[in-house]
N, C-alpha and C positions, 0 to 999 in steps of 0.2 A: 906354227903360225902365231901363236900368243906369245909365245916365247920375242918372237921380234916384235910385235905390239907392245910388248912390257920393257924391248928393250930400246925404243922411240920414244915410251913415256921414262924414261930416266935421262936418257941423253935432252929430252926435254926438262926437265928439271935439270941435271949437271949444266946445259947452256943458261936456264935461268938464275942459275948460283953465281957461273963465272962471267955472266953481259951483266954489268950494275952500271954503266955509264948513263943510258937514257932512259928513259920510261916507256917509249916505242919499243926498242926494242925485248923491253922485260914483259911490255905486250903482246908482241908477236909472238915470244916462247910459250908464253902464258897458252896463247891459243893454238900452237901444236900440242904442248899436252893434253887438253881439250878435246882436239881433234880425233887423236889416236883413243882416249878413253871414249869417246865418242862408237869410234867403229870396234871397242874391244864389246862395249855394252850389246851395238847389232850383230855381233858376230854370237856372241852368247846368246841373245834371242836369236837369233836364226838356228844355233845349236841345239838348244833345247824345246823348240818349237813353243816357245812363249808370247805371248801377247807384244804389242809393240807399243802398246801403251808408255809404258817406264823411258820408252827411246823417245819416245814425241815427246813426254816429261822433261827429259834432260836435255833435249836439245835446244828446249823453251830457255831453258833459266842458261844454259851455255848462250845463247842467242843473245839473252839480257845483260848475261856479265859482260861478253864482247863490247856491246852499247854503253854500259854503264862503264867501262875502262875509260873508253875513247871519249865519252862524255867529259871523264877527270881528266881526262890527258889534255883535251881542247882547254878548260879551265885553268890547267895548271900551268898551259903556255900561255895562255894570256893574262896569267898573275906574275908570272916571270921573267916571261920574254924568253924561254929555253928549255930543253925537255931534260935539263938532267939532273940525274935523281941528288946527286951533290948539293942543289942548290936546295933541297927540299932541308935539308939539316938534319937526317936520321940517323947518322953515325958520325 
């Protein structure tokens, strides 16, 4: 079962290496990785019959990063007029 949990968090990273057109979409991968580290975290707590503290922890600050993306991303289109990361001038 981890074994595919861990191999959802890499194809999530491999899509976020090979999608560099928009910023949406390097969002969206962003937040499958996320997602899956997300349930590898509750799955180890339900494993080891650990507190769920650490899971309401992370899900907080995952919660903030989502917001604070989309925050940049609204920002970024209306400095540019277009989400793609070409225009931002980092390579």
């Amino acid at each position: 079962m981890f074994y595919c949990l861990f191999l959802m968090v890499f194809l999530g990273f491999l899509c976020l290496c090979l999608v560099r057109k928009h910023v949406f979409l390097c969002l969206i991968s962003l937040e499958f990785i996320i997602i899956y580290l997300l349930v590898i975290v509750f799955m180890y707590c339900l494993m080891y019959y650990s507190c769920m503290y650490m899971y309401i922890l992370m899900m907080t600050f995952f919660v903030c990063e989502g917001a604070l993306g989309l925050g940049l991303m609204i920002l970024f289109v209306r400095c540019h007029s277009n989400d793609y990361l070409n225009s931002m001038m980092l390579w």
